[in-house]
C-alpha positions as CSV (number, residue, x, y, z in Angstrom):
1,X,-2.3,-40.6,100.4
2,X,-1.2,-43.8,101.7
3,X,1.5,-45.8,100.6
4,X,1.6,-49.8,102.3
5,X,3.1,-53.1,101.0
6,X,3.7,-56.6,102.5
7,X,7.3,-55.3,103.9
8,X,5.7,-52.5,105.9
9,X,2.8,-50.9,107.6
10,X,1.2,-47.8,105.8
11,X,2.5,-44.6,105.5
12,X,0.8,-41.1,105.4
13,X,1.7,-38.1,102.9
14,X,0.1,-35.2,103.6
15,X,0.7,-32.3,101.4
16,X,4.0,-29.8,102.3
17,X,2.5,-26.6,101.0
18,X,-0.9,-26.2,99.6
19,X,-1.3,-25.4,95.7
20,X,2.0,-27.4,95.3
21,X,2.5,-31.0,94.5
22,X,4.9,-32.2,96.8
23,X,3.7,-35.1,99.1
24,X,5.8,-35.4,102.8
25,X,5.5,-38.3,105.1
26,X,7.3,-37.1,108.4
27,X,7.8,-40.9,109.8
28,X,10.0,-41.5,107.0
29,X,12.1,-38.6,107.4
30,X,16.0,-38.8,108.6
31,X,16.3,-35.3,109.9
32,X,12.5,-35.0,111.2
33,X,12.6,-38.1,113.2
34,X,16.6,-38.6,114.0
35,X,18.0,-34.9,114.7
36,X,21.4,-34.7,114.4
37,X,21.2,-37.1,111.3
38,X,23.4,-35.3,108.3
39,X,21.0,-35.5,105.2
40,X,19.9,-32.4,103.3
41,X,19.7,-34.8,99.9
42,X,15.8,-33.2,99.2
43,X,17.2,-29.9,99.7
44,X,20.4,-29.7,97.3
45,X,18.1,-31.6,94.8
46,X,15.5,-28.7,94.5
47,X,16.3,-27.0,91.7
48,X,14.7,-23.9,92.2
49,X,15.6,-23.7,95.8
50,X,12.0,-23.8,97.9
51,X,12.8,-26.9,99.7
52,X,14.3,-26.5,103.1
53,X,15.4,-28.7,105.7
54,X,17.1,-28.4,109.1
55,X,17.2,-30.4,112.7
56,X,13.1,-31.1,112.9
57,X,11.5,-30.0,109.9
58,X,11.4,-30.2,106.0
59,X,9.5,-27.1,104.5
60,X,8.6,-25.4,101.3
61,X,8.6,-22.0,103.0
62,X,7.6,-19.5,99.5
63,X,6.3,-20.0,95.8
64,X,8.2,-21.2,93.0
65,X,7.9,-25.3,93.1
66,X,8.1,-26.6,89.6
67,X,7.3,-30.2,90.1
68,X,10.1,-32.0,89.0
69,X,10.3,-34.5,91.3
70,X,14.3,-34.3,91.8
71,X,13.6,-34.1,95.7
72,X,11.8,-37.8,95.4
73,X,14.4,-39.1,93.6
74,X,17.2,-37.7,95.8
75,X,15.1,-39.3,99.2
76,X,17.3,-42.1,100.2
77,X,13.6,-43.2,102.2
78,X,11.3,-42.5,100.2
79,X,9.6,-39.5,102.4
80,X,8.9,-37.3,99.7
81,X,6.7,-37.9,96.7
82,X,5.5,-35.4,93.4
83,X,2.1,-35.7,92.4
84,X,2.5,-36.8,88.4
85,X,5.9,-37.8,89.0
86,X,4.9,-41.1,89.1
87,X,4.6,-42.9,85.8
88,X,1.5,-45.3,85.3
89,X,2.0,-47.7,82.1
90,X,-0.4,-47.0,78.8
91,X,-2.9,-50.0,77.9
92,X,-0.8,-49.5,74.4
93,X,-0.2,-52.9,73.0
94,X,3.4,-51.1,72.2
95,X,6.7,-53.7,73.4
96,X,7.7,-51.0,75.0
97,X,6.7,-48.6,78.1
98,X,8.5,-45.1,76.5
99,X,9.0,-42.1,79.1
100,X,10.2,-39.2,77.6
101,X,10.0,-35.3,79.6
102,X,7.5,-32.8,79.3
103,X,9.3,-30.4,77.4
104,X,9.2,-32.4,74.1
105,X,6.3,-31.1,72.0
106,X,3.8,-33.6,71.4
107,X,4.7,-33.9,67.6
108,X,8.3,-34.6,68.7
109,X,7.2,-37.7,71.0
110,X,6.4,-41.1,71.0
111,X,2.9,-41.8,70.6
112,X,1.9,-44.0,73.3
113,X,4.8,-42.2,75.5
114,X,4.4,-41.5,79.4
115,X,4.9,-38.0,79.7
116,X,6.6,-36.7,83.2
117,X,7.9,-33.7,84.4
118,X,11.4,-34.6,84.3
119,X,13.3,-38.2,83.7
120,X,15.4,-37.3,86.6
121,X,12.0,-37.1,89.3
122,X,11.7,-40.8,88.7
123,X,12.3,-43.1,91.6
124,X,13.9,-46.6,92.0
125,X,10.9,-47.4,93.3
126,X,8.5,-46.7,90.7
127,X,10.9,-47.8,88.0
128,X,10.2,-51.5,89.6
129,X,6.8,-50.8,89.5
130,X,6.8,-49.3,86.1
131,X,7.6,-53.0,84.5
132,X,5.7,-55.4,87.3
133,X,3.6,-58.0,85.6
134,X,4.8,-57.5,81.7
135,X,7.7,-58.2,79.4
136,X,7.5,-55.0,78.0
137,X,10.7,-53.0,77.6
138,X,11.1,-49.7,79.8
139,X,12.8,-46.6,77.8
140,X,13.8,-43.6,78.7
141,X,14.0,-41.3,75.8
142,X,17.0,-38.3,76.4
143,X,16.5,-35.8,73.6
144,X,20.4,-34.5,74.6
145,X,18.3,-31.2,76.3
146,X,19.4,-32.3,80.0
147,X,22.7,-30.8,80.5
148,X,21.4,-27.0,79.0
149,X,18.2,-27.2,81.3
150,X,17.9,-25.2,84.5
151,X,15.9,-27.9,86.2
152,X,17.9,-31.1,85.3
153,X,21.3,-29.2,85.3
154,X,23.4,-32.5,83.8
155,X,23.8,-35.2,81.0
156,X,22.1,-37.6,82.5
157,X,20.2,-37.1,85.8
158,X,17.6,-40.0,85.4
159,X,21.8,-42.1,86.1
160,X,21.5,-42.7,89.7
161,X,17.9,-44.3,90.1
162,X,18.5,-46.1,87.0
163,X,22.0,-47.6,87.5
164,X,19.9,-48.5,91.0
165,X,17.4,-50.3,89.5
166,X,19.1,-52.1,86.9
167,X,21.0,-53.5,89.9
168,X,18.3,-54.9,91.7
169,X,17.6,-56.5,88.7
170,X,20.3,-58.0,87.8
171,X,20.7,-59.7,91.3
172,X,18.0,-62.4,90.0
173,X,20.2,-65.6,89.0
174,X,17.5,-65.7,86.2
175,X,16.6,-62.9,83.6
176,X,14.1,-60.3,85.4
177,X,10.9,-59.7,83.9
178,X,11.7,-56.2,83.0
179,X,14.7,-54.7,81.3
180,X,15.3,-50.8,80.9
181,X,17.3,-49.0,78.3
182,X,18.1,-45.2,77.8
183,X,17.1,-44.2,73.9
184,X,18.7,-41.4,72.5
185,X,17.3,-38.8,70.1
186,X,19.2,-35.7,69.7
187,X,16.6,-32.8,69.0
188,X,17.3,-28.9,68.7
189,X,16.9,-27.6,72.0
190,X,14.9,-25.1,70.1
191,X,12.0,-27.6,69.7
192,X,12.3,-27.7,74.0
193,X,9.0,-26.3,75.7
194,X,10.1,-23.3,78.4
195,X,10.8,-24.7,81.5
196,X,8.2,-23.0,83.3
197,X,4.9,-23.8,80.9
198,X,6.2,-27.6,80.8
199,X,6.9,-28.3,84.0
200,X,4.0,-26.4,85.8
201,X,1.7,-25.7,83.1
202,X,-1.2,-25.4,86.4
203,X,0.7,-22.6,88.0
204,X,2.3,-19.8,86.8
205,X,5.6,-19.1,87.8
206,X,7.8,-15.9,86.5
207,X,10.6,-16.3,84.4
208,X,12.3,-13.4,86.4
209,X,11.4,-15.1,89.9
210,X,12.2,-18.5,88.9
211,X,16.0,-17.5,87.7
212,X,16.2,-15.7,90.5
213,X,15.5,-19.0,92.6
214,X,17.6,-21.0,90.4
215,X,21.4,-19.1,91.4
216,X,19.8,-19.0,95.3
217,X,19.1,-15.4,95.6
218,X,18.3,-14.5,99.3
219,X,14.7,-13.4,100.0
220,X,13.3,-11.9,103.4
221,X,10.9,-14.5,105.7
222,X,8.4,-13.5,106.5
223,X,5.9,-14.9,109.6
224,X,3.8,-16.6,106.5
225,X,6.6,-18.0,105.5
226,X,7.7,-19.4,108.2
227,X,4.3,-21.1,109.3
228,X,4.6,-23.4,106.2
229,X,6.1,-26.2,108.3
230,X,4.9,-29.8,109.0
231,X,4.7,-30.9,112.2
232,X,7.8,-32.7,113.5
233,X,8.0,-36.2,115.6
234,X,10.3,-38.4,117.0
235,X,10.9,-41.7,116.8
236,X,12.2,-44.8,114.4
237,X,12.7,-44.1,110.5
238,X,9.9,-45.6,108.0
239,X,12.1,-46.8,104.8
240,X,9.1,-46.3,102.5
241,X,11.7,-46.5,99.9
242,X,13.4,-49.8,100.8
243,X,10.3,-51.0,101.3
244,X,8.8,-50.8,98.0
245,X,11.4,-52.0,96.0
246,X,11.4,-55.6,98.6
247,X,8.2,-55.1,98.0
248,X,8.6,-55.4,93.9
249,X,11.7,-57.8,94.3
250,X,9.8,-60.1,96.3
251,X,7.0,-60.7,93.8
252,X,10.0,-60.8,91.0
253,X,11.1,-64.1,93.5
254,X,7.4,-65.4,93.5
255,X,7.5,-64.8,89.7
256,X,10.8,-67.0,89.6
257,X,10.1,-69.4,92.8
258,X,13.1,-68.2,94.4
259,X,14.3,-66.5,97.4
260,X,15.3,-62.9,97.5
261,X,18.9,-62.4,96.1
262,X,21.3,-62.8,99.2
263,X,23.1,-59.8,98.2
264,X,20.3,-57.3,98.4
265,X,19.7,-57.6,102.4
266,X,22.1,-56.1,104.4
267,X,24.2,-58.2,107.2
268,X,25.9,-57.3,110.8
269,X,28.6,-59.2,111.9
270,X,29.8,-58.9,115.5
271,X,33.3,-59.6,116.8
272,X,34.6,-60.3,120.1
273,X,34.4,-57.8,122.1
274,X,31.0,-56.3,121.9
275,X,29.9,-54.7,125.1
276,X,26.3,-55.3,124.3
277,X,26.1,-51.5,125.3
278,X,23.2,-50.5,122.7
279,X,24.8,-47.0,121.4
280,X,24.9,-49.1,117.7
281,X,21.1,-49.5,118.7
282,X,20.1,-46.1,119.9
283,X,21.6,-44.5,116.7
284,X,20.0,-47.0,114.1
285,X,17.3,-44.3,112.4
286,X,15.2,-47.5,111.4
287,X,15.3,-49.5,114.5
288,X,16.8,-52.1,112.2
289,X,19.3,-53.1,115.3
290,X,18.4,-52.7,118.8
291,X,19.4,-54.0,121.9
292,X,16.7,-55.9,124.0
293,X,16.2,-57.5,127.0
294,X,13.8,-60.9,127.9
295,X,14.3,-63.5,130.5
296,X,17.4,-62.6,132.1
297,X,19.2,-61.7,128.9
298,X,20.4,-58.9,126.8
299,X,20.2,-59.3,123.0
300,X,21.3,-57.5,120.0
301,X,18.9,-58.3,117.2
302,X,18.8,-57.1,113.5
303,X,16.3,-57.2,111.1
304,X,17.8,-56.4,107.4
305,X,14.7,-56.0,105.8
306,X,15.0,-52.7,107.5
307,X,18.2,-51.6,107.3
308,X,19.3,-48.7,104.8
309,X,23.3,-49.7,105.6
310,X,23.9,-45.6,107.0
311,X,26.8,-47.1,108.6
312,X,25.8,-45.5,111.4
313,X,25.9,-48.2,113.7
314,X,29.5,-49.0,112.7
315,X,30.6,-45.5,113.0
316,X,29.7,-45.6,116.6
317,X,30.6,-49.2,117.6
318,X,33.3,-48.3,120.9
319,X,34.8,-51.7,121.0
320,X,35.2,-51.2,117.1
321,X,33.4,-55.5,117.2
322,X,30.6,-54.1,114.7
323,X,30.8,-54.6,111.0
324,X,27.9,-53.8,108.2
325,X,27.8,-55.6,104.8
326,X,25.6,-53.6,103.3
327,X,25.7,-56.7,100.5
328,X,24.8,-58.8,102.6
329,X,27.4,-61.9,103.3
330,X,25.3,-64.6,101.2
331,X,22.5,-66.0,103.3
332,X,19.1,-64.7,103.0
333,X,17.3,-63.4,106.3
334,X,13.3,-62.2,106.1
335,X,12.9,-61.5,109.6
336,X,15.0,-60.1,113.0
337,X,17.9,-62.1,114.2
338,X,19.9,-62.5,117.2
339,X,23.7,-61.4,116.4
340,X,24.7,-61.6,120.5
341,X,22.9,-62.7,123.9
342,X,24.5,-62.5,127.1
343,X,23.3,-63.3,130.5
344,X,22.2,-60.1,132.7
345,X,22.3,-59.6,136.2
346,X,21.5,-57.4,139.3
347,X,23.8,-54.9,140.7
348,X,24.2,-55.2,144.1
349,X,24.6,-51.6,144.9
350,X,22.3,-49.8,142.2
351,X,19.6,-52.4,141.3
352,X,19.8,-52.2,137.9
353,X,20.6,-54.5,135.2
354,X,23.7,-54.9,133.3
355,X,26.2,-58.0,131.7
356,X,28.3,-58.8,134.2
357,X,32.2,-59.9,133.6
358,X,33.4,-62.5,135.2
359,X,32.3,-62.8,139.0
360,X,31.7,-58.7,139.3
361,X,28.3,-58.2,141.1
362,X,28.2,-54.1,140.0
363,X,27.8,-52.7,136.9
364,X,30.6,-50.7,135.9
365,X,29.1,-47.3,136.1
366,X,28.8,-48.3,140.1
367,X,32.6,-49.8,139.7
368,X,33.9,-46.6,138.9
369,X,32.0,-44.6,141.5
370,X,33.7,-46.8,144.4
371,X,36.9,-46.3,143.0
372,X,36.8,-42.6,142.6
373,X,35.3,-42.8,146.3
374,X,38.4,-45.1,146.9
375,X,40.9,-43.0,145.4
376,X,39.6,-39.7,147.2
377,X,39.3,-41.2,150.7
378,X,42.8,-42.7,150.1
379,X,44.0,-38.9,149.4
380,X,42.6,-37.8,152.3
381,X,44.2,-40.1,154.4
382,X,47.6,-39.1,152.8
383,X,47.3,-35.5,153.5
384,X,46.1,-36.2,157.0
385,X,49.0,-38.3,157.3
386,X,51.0,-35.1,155.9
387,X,49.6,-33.1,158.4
């Protein structure tokens, strides 16, 4: 499976575990591609507790997926998808686009309703895409079953990638062509489907097990078990996420002949100060900022089409000179920039490059090895001189 748009090159799911539906894509990964990176968002999502994460891997490591799609949802890049999580719009002639869950009996739905496994697996992203190209209202129908139901587990868990989306949306100066609302139609939870037959109707799963899953009970691994893993890489973060919904807002701009809303691209500003040292760089999980060199300069550049605003690079800033606007600061940027450039030069004693202050012909690693080497020959002499 191969997801691509005009913001990004393609990325490649393969399947986590076979016989269940969840779809991994390891570039796009925080804690397979940037050890050290403190996100376990997928895991704490799952509700029955298959999902597992550490420094290197994502895995589904026994039985018991449901399918909801909460792990998708919870991805803040898009690295995980559920197969029939996705909703595709009805050729219905309907004004509106209804998604209600698959627990709600077919006499208790819309007609022409999109039925998913849970409102809550739906993604920003595929709420933009949901609406592209019509006029045609999107509603999600809560039935009030959401807070009672062992996979959803509160009022309203469809909130966060709604509240999202109807964001993005509202950034457009003009009305978007898409509007979403949140229908509500209390039903008996008695009329609810059982969890289990709704949500996974292809795979049987026992009540007894599942339960057991749900309040985390500890099960020996086993070497099966533990084979279920994908392999790992290094390397830059692909914001599959971020991605799509440029992707979406951009032909929302075309729609409207106007730029991107300012507000949706991040911004870096750099103070006095800046070292030009790279660390912000070298901890940026999408590459969005990174310090180069060309023609006898060093250059910070950033490129807010790929930045997810972690805050990492502020957090690590020495000089304290870096500040993210993860709203951006009102001018609208497609492509890298240069925040700082600074002259380079040679160091005299170990050859290599570095930004040179004032008239100093080392770099300052090289600085403070002659004036350790200073301050320990001087020593010497002293105690020779004691002696």
């Amino acid at each position: 499976m191969t997801a691509q748009g005009a913001f990004g090159s393609a990325a490649d799911f393969e399947r986590l575990h076979e016989g269940d539906p969840v779809l991994f894509a390891s570039e796009a990964c925080l804690i397979v591609r940037r050890p050290g990176m403190n996100c376990g968002l997928c895991r704490d999502a799952c509700p029955a507790g298959v999902l597992t994460g550490s420094q290197w891997s994502i895995a589904i490591e026994r039985d018991g997926c449901v399918g909801c799609g909460l792990c998708a949802a919870a991805c803040p890049t898009g690295a995980i998808s559920v197969e029939g999580c996705t909703p595709h719009p009805s050729k219905s002639a309907s004004p509106a686009i209804v998604l209600e869950c698959r627990r709600v009996d077919a006499k208790d739905r819309d007609p022409d309703a999109i039925v998913v496994p849970c409102l809550g697996g739906i993604t920003v992203p595929d709420l933009l895409d949901l609406g592209a190209g019509t006029n045609r209202t999107i509603v999600l129908k809560d039935h009030g079953w959401c807070a009672t139901c062992p996979v959803a587990g509160c009022n309203e868990p469809w909130r966060t990638a709604f509240d999202e989306a109807d964001t993005v949306l509202a950034a457009f100066d003009h009305a978007p062509a898409q509007t979403m609302v949140v229908e509500t139609d209390e039903l008996p939870v008695s009329r609810a489907q059982p969890v289990m037959a709704a949500l996974r109707p292809d795979k049987h799963v026992g009540r007894r097990d599942f339960l057991k899953r749900l309040v985390g009970a500890v099960e020996p691994r086993d070497a099966v078990a533990e084979s279920r893993r994908v392999v790992f890489g290094r390397g830059a973060v692909v914001p599959i996420k971020r991605r799509r919904v440029l992707d979406r807002l951009q032909a929302l701009a075309d729609i409207h002949q106007t730029e991107l809303p300012a507000n949706l691209l991040p911004a870096i500003k750099i103070a006095d100060g800046c070292e030009l040292n790279g660390i912000c760089g070298a901890v940026c999980p999408t590459a969005a900022l990174r310090r180069v060199e060309q023609d006898g300069a060093a250059l910070l550049e950033f490129d807010p089409v790929e930045c997810i605003a972690c805050g990492e690079c502020q957090r690590v800033c020495p000089s304290k000179a870096l500040s993210l606007w993860p709203h951006g600061d009102g001018s609208v940027r497609h492509g890298p920039v240069t925040l700082v450039e600074r002259r380079t030069a040679v160091c005299m004693t170990c050859g290599d490059n570095f930004i040179p202050v004032a008239a100093a012909q080392s770099c300052r690693s090289c600085d403070k090895t002659v004036n350790v080497m200073n301050e320990i020959a001087s020593l010497r002499m002293e105690m020779r001189a004691a002696n």
